[in-house]
ZAMARGU-4260 file (C-alpha; in steps of 0.2 Angstrom, whole numbers, plus 5000, padded with zeros to 4 digits):
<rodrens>
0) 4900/4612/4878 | 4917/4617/4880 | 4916/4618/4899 | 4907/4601/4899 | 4923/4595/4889
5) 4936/4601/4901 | 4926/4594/4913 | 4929/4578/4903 | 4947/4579/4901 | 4950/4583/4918
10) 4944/4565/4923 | 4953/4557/4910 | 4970/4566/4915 | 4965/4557/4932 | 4960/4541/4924
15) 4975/4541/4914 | 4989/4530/4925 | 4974/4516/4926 | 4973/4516/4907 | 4991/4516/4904
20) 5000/4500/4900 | 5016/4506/4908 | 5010/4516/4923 | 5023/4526/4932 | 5024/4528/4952
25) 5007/4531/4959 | 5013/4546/4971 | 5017/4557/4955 | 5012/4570/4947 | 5005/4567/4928
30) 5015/4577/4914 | 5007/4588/4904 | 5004/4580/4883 | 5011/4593/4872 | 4999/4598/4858
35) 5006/4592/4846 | 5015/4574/4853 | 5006/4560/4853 | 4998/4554/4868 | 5000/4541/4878
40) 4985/4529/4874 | 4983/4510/4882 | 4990/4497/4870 | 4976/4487/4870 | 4958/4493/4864
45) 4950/4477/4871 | 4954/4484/4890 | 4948/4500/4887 | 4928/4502/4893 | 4915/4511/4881
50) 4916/4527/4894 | 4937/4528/4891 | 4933/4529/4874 | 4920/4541/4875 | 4933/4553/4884
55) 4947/4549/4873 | 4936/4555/4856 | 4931/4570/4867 | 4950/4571/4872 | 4955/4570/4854
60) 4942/4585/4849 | 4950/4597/4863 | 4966/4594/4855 | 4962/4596/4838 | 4952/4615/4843
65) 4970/4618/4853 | 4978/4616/4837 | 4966/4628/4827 | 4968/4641/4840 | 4987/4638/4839
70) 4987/4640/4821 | 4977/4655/4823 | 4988/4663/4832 | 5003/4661/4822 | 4993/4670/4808
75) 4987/4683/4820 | 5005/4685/4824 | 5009/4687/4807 | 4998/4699/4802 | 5001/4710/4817
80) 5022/4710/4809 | 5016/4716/4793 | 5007/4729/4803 | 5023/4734/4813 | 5033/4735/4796
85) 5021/4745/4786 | 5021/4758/4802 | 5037/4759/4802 | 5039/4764/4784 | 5026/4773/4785
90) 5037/4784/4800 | 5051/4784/4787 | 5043/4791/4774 | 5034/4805/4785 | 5054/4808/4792
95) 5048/4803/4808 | 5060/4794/4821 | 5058/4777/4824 | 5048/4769/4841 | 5045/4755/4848
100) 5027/4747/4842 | 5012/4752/4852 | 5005/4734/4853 | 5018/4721/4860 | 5017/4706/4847
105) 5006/4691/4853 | 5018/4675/4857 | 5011/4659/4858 | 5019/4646/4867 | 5032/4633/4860
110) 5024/4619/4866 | 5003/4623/4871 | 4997/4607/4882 | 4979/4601/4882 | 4980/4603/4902
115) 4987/4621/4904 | 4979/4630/4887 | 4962/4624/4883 | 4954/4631/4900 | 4962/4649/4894
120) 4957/4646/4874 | 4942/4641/4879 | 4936/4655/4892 | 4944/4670/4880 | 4939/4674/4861
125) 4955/4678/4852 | 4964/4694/4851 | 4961/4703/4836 | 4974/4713/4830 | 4972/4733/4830
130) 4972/4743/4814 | 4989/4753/4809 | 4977/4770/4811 | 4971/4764/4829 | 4990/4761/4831
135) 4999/4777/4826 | 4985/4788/4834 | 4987/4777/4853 | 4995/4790/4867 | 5014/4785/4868
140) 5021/4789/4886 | 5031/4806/4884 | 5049/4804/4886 | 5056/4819/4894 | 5068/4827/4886
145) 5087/4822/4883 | 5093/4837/4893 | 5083/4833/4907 | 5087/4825/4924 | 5085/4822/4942
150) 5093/4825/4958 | 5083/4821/4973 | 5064/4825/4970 | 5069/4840/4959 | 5066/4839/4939
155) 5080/4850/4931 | 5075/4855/4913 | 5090/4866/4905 | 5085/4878/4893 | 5089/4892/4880
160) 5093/4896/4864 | 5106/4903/4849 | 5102/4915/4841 | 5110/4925/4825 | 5102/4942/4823
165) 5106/4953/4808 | 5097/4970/4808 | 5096/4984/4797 | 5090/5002/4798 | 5089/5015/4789
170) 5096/5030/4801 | 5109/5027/4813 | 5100/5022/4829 | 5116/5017/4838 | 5106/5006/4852
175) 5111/4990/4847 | 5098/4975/4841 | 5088/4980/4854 | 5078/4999/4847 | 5079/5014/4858
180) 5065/5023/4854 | 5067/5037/4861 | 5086/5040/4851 | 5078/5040/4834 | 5088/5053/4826
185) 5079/5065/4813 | 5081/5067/4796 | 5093/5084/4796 | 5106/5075/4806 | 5121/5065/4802
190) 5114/5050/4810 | 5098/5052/4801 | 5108/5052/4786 | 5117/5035/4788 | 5109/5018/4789
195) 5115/5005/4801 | 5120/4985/4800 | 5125/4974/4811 | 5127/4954/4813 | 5124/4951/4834
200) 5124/4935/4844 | 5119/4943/4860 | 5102/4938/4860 | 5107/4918/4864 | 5101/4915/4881
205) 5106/4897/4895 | 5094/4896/4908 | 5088/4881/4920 | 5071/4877/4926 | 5068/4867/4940
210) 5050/4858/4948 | 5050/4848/4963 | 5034/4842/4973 | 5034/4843/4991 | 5014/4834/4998
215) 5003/4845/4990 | 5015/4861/4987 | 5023/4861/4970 | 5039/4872/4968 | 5047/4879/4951
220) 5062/4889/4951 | 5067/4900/4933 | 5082/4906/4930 | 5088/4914/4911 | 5102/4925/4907
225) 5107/4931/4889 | 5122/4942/4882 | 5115/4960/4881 | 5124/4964/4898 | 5137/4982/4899
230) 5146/4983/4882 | 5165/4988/4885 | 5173/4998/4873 | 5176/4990/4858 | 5169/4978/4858
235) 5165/4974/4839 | 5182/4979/4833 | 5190/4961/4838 | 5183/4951/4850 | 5165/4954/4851
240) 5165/4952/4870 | 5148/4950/4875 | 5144/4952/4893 | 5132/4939/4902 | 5117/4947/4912
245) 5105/4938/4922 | 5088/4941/4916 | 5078/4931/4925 | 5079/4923/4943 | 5063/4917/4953
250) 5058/4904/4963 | 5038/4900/4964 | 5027/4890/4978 | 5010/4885/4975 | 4999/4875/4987
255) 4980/4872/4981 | 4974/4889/4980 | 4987/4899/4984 | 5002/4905/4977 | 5020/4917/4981
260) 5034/4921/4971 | 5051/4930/4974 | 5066/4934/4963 | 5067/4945/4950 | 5053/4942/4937
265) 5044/4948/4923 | 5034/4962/4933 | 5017/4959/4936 | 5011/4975/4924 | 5018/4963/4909
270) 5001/4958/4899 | 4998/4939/4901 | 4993/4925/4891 | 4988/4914/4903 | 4984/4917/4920
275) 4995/4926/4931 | 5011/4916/4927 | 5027/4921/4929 | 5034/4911/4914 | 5040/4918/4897
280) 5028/4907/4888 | 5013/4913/4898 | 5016/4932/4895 | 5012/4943/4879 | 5029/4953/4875
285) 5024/4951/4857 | 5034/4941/4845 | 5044/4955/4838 | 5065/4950/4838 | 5070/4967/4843
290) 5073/4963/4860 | 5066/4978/4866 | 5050/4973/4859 | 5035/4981/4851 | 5034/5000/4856
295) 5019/5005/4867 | 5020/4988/4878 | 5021/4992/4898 | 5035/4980/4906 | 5049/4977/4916
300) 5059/4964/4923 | 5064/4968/4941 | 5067/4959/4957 | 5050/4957/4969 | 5040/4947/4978
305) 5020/4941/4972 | 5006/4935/4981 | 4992/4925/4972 | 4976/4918/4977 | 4966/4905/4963
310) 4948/4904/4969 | 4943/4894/4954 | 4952/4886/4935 | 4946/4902/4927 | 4950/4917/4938
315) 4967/4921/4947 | 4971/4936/4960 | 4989/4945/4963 | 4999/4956/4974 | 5014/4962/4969
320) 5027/4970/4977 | 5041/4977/4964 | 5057/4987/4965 | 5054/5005/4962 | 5064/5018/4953
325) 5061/5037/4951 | 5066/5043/4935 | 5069/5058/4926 | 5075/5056/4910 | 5086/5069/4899
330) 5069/5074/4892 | 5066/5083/4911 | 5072/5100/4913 | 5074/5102/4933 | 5074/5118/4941
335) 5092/5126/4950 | 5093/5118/4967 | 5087/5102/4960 | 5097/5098/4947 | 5113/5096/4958
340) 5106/5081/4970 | 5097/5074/4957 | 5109/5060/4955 | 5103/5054/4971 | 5085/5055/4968
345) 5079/5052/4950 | 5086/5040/4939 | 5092/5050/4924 | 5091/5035/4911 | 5104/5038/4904
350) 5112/5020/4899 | 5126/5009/4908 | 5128/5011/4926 | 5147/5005/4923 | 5149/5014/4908
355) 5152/5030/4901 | 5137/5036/4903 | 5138/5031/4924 | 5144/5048/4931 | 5126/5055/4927
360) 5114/5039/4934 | 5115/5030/4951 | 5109/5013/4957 | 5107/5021/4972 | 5088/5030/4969
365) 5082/5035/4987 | 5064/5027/4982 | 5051/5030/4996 | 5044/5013/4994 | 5042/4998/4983
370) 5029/5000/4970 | 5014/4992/4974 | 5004/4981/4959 | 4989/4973/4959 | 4982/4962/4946
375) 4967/4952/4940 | 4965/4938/4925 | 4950/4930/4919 | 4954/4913/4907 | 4940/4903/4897
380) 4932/4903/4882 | 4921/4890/4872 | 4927/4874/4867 | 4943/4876/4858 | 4944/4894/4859
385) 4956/4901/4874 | 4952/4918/4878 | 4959/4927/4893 | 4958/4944/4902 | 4966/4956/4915
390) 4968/4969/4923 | 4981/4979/4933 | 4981/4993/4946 | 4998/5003/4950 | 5001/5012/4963
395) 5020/5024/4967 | 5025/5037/4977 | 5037/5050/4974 | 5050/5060/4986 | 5062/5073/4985
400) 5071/5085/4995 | 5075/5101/4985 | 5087/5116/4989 | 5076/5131/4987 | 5084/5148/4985
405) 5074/5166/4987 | 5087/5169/4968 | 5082/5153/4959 | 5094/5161/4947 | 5108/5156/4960
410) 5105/5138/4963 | 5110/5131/4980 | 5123/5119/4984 | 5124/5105/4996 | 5135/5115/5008
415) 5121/5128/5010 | 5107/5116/5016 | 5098/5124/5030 | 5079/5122/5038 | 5076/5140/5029
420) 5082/5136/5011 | 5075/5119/5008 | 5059/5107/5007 | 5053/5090/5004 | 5037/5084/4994
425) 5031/5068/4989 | 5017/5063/4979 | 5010/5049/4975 | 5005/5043/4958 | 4999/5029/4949
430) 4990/5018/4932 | 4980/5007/4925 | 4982/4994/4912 | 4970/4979/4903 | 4973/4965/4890
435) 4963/4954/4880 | 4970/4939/4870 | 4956/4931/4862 | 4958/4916/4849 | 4944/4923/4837
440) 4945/4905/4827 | 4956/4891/4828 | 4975/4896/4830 | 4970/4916/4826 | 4972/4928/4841
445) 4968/4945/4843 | 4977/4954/4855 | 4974/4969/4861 | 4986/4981/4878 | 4980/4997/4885
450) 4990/5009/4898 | 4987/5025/4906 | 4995/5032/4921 | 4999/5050/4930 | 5019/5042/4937
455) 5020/5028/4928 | 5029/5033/4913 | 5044/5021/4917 | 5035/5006/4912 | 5031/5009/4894
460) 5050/5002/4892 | 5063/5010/4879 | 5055/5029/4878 | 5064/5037/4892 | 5048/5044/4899
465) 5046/5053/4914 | 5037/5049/4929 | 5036/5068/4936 | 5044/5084/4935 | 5049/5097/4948
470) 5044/5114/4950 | 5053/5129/4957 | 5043/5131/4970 | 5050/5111/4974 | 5035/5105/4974
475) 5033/5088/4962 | 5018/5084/4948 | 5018/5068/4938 | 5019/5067/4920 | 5003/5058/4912
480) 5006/5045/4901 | 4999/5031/4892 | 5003/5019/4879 | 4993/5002/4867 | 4996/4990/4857
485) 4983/4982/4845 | 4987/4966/4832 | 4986/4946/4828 | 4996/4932/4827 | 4991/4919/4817
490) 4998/4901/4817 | 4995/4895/4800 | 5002/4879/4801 | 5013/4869/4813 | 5028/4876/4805
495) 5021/4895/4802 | 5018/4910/4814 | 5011/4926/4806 | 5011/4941/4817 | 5007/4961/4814
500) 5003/4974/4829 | 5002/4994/4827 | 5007/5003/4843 | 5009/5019/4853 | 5014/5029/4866
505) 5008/5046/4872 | 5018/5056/4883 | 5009/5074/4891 | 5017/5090/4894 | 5019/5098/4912
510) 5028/5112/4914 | 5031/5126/4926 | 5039/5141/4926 | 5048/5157/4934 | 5050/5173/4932
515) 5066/5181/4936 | 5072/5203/4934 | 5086/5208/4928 | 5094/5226/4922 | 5094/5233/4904
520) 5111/5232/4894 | 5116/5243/4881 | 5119/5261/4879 | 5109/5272/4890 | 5101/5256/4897
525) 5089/5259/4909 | 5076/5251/4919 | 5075/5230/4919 | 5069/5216/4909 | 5057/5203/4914
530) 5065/5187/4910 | 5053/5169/4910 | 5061/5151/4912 | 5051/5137/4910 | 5054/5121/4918
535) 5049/5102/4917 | 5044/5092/4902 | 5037/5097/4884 | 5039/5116/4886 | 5042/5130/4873
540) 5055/5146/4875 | 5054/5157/4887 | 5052/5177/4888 | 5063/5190/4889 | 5056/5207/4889
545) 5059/5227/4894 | 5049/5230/4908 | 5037/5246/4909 | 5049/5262/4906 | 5066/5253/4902
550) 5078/5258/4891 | 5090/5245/4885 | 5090/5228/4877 | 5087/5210/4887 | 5094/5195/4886
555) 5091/5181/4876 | 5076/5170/4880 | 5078/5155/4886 | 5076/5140/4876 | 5063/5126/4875
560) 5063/5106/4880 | 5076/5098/4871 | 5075/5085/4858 | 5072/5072/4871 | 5055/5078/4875
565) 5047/5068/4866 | 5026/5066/4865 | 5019/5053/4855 | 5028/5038/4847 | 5022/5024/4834
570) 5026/5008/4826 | 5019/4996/4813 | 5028/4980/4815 | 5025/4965/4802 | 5033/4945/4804
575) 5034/4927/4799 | 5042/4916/4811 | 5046/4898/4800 | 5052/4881/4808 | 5065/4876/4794
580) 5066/4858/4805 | 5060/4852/4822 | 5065/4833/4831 | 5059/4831/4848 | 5076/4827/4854
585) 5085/4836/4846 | 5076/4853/4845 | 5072/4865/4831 | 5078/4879/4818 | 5067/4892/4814
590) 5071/4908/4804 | 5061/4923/4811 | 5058/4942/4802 | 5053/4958/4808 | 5048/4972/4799
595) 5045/4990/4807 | 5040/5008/4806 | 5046/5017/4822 | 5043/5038/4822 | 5045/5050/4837
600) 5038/5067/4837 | 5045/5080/4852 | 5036/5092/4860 | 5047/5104/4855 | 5064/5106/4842
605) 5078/5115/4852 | 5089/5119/4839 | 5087/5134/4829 | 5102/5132/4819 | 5096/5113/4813
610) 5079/5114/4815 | 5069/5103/4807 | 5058/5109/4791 | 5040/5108/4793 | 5036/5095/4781
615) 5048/5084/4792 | 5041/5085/4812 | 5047/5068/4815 | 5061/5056/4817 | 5058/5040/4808
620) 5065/5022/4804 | 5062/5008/4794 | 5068/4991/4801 | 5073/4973/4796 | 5076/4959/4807
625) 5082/4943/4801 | 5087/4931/4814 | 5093/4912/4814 | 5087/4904/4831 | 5093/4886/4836
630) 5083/4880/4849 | 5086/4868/4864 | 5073/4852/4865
</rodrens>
């Protein structure tokens, strides 16, 4: 009916100069009647034929329905206002900022003609207008953040952090806010005597990530530095003059399948989250804020370069090629002819290349070759439920030249190296490590970290483990090592993060030793004494002993592995992590704890004076964290 009734008023628009009393110039174009002016009729109904008046009642109906649809409209309009006003407070009440509408209010026309409207009114059925619920729950287009911008095709997303960190201890560990595991001092000493507090802002990081697309190839570069760079002397008397370190700086390519990465990264024997990513938000370094981390956990952050290959959503292979460093801690007793070139070929440990401690640790380390990582991670899991896994291969070699005398009791110098006094050996050595992250229920993970190696002792980070020892004959043995870390992390709500992990670390003795002959002292001393040194890592005393038909006394024996020898370690760690307020451009305030248990145990206490009474083998501390972090949208 209603397209038999255009029809009609069609022929009547055409029919309409005829009819008029006053009809304009017969080459123009008929204006359109508003809908609600009065038409222009004939001024005589005796002229007008039956058919005019038939299409002037169905010319009258036309307009009266474009006036209901008109009207309809403006109600519609309307109700779709009081909808807008009622979202928006009902984004002020929940504190959220105001938008712009989801639904862009319906406007009618000021002046809706019969000619131009009832075709459209008539085709269409009127809008209706959506519910607030349909409204508030519509996808809004995501507005990048106000720190972001463009130059080119590259995205630039700055990034970081403040952060306040108070921590206390209850011995005097003396690392800083981040925990050196290895110096927890025992009970008998001053340091394990006195507690330890400290306000530090080092911790804040400024960083800068980048993404650009290039065809098919998609580039992301990462770079993140924080504050816990060389400390000069005094620093915490006056100025607090925290020094800026680069922590992370990498660029990544990836094109369909495959995928490299070079800079210096989070190494590849860091467990993962997701995939094999190199971002901070895809690894598990556990949410502890002692920056060095939950004891037991294998990692490093050195410069390399990755390969990796994703045959599928769910699986992803990698290569990685890392900077290598030999190290042999304080904890390693090297034998004579050793000891005096070690600073060229084992990084002793033993703190601040620029600072005090420089004269006894190099940069230099004459690695053999880069260490050599390989690594495989499964991501899946049913519906709502991510669960990922990997796995990682290490393999390293080891090299030395040692000066080896007939008297190892005389240790040789460089200024006596000949083909007949020394030797070289290398080894090679190597680990294994797995992960499984699995969200058990809805925002509940279970997270569990396994390591064990024979060489790779330099990766279970802030221990000062060993990765091999020396022998007097010169030849070299890898120390056996392994570490885990078991725990959860719960998100409880959007503002609340619950964490707790119990951890270890296991480091095995290797030791070696020689026998050396000297006389008998004392009066009417005759004959010699058999004197036996041990070397290497985790060993007891030594021998000294009158040999078959002497007469005389011998000298002392000779001590055990130091303090630093250390063979197991563990730590319980509970947190909250609480989001005090959160805008999406402007950031958020959280307030993050830690709570920890750290213990060491040494192989061996070399201090007969101070030893340590039975019913205390350990060194132990109990730690707080308590940090203020703003974050960066």
């Amino acid at each position: 009916m209603r397209a038999f009734a255009t029809v009609l008023l069609g022929i009547s628009l055409a029919a309409s100069p005829l009819l008029a009393r006053a009809a304009g110039e017969a080459g123009k174009e008929d204006t359109p009647v508003a809908a609600n002016s009065a038409a222009a009729l004939p001024d005589k109904p005796a002229a007008i034929k039956p058919e005019a008046s038939a299409i002037e009642s169905e010319v009258q109906d036309l307009r009266s329905l474009v006036e209901e649809q008109r009207a309809e409209l403006e109600a519609q309009r309307a109700a779709l206002k009081a909808q807008q006003l009622k979202m928006a407070a009902l984004e002020e009440k929940l504190g959220v900022p105001s938008s712009e509408s989801t639904a862009a209010p319906v406007t009618a026309s000021p002046a809706i003609s019969a000619a131009a409207s009832v075709a459209t009114v008539a085709a269409s059925p009127a809008a209706t207008p959506a519910p607030l619920s349909a409204a508030l729950s519509t996808p809004q287009e995501e507005k990048p953040s106000p720190l972001y911008f463009k130059i080119g095709a590259a995205e630039f997303y700055p990034l970081g952090f403040m952060d306040l960190t108070n921590i206390f201890r209850t011995t005097t560990v003396g690392t800083g806010i981040g925990t050196g595991f290895n110096s927890l001092p025992f009970s008998n000493s001053v340091a394990g005597k006195g507690t330890e507090d400290r306000f530090s802002a080092q911790n804040s990081r400024i960083g800068l990530r980048t993404q650009a697309k290039f065809g098919n190839a998609e580039v992301t570069g990462y770079l993140e530095a924080d504050f816990l760079g060389f400390t000069p002397p005094n620093v915490y008397d006056t100025s607090n003059s925290d020094s800026l370190r680069m922590r992370l700086y990498w660029v990544d390519y990836r094109n369909g399948w495959f995928e490299m990465l070079g800079g210096q990264s989070w190494s590849m024997m860091t467990p993962n989250r997701n995939g094999l990513s190199a971002l901070p938000a895809d690894l598990f370094y556990s949410q502890d804020v002692d920056t060095n981390y939950q004891l037991g956990l294998t990692w490093a952050r050195q410069a390399g370069v990755r390969f990796i290959v994703h045959p599928n959503s769910h699986v992803a292979m990698g290569l990685s090629l890392e900077n290598a460093e030999q190290t042999c801690p304080g904890g390693v007793v090297l034998p004579p002819g050793v000891s005096a070139n070690d600073g060229s070929q084992c990084d002793t440990n033993s703190g601040s290349l620029t600072g005090s401690g420089a004269a006894s640790n190099t940069s230099s380390v004459a690695n053999l070759h880069p260490d050599v990582i390989v690594k495989t991670a499964f991501d899946g899991g049913p519906e709502g439920h991510h669960i990922h896994f990997d796995v990682a291969g290490l393999f390293r070699s080891f090299k030395a030249v040692n000066l080896i005398s007939s008297n190892l009791a005389s240790p040789l110098t460089n200024g006596n190296l000949t083909g007949a006094n020394s030797m070289s050996d290398t080894i090679h050595g190597g680990g294994i490590a797995g992960t499984a992250n699995i969200e058990l229920v809805k925002n509940f993970r279970f997270i569990a970290t396994a390591f064990y190696s024979s060489g790779g002792g330099r990766y279970i980070a802030s221990t000062a483990g060993p990765d091999f020892i020396v022998r007097p004959d010169g030849n070299l043995s890898g120390v056996k090592s392994g570490s885990g870390i078991g725990g959860f992390e719960y998100q409880v709500n959007p503002k609340t993060i619950i964490y707790g992990y119990y951890s270890g670390a296991y480091f095995g003795k290797d030791v070696d030793s020689v026998t050396t002959t000297v006389n008998a002292t004392g009066t009417g001393a005759s004959g010699t004494c058999s004197v036996v040194t041990n070397y290497g890592y985790g060993f007891g005393p030594g021998t000294s002993t009158l040999n078959a038909g002497a007469v005389g006394t011998c000298p002392g024996a000779p001590g055990g592995s130091t303090n630093a020898a250390n063979r197991y370690f563990y730590e319980p760690t509970f947190g909250i992590h609480y989001t005090m307020w959160r805008n999406p451009s402007y950031g958020d305030l959280r307030l993050m704890t830690q709570f920890s248990y750290a213990s060491r145990a040494p192989w061996y206490v070399n201090n007969p004076a101070t030893a340590i009474p039975s019913n205390l083998p350990t060194a132990h501390a109990f730690m707080t964290y308590i940090d203020l972090r703003y974050d960066l949208p």
